[in-house]
TORNUKOL-559594 format. One record per residue (C-alpha): x, y, z. Coordinates in Angstrom, 2 decimals, padded with zeros to 5 digits. Example, Ala and Ser with C-alpha at 12.3 -4.5 7.8 and 13.67 -1.06 7.14 Angstrom:
# TORNUKOL-559594
       X       Y       Z
  012.30 -004.50  007.80
  013.67 -001.06  007.14
//
This chain:
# TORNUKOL-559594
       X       Y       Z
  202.46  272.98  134.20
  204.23  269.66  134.25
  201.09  268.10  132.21
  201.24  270.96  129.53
  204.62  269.92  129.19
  204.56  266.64  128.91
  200.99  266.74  126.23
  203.57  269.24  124.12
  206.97  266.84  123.84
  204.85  263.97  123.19
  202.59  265.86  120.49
  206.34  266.44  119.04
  206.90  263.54  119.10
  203.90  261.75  117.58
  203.81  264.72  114.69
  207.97  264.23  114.23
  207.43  260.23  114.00
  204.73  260.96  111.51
  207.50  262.73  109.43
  209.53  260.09  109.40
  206.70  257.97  108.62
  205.74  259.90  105.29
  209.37  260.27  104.34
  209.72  256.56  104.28
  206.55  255.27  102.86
  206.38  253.48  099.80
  206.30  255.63  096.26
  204.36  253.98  093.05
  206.52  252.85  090.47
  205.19  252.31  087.73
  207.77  251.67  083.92
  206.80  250.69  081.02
  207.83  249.93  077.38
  206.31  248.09  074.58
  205.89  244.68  075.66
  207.21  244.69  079.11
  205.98  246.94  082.36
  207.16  246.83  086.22
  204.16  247.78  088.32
  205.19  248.27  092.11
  206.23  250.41  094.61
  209.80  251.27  096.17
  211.02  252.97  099.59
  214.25  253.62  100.73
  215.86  251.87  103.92
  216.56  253.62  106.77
  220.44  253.17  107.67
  219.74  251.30  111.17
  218.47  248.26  108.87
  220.54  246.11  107.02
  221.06  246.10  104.22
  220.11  249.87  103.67
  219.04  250.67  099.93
  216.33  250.75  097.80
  213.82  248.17  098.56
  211.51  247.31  095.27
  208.36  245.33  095.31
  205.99  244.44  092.75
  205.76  242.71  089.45
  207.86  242.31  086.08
  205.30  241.80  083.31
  205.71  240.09  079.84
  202.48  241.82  077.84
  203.34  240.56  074.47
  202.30  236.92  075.58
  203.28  235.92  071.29
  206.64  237.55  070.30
  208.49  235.34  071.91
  210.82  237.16  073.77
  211.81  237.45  077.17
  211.98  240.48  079.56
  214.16  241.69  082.34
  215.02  244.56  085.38
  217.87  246.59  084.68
  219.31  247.82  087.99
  222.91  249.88  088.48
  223.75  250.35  092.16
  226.34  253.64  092.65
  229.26  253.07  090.09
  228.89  249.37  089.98
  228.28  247.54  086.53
  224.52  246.88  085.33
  222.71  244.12  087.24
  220.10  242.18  085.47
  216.77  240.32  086.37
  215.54  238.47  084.45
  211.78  237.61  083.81
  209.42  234.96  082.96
  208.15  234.58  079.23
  204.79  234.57  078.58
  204.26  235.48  082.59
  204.74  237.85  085.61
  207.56  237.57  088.33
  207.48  238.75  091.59
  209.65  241.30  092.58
  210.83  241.97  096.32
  214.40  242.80  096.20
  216.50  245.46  098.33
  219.40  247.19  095.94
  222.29  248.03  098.05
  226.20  248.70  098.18
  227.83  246.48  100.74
  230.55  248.87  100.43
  228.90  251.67  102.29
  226.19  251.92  104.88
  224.18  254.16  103.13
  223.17  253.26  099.25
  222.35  256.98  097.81
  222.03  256.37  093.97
  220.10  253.23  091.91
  219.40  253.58  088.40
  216.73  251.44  087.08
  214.72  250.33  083.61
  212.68  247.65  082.00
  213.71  245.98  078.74
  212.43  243.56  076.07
  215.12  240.94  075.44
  214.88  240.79  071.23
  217.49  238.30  070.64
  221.04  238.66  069.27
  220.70  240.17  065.97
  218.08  243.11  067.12
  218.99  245.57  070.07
  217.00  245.38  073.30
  214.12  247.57  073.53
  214.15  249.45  076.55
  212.45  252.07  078.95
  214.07  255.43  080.11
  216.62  255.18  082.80
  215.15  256.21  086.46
  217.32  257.59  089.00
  216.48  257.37  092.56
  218.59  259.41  094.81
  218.66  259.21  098.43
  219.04  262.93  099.90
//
């Protein structure tokens, strides 16, 4: 009886940890726009780690090599002001950045996009805004 027991809290266990597992595993992300595209994943932190937000990894991609403009990662963490990263003309950067808000200990809101930088006199050209909630 004791072995049934035991074989049944730790299948809970293994399937539960799986759960967790799945819940946290990385998600494709994938934006694009005319002459710029962020291919990578993202995953939200758990709140035992620090700093706990949204943790984005992959690449920032100039693909109009010849127009001579520039490209950037728009980020906006909760309610603060936009955030900007900017990228490498004629090149890729590599991305591996977690978005948090030191003022709480759990981020649950990051909007994203990718735009082209087209100088002063033209506006930026840039993707749809993302939202990523944490539930």
């Amino acid at each position: 009886m004791r072995k049934l027991a035991t074989a049944v809290v730790a299948a809970g266990l293994f399937f539960g940890g799986m759960g967790v597992a799945m819940a946290d595993s990385p998600n494709n992300l994938i934006m694009r726009t005319p002459g710029v595209a962020f291919v990578g994943n993202y995953a939200w932190q758990p709140t035992t780690k620090v700093p706990s937000g949204l943790h984005v990894e992959g690449e920032l991609r100039d693909e109009s090599d010849n127009d001579g403009h520039n490209v950037y990662l728009r980020v906006k963490v909760e309610e603060y002001a936009w955030g900007e990263l900017r990228g490498i003309q004629r090149g890729d950067l590599k991305v591996n950045k977690v978005y948090t808000d030191g003022a709480v200990l759990k981020t649950k809101e990051v909007r994203m996009q990718v735009c082209l930088d087209r100088g002063s006199l033209r506006p930026d050209h840039c993707s749809k805004q993302r939202l990523f909630s944490r539930k």
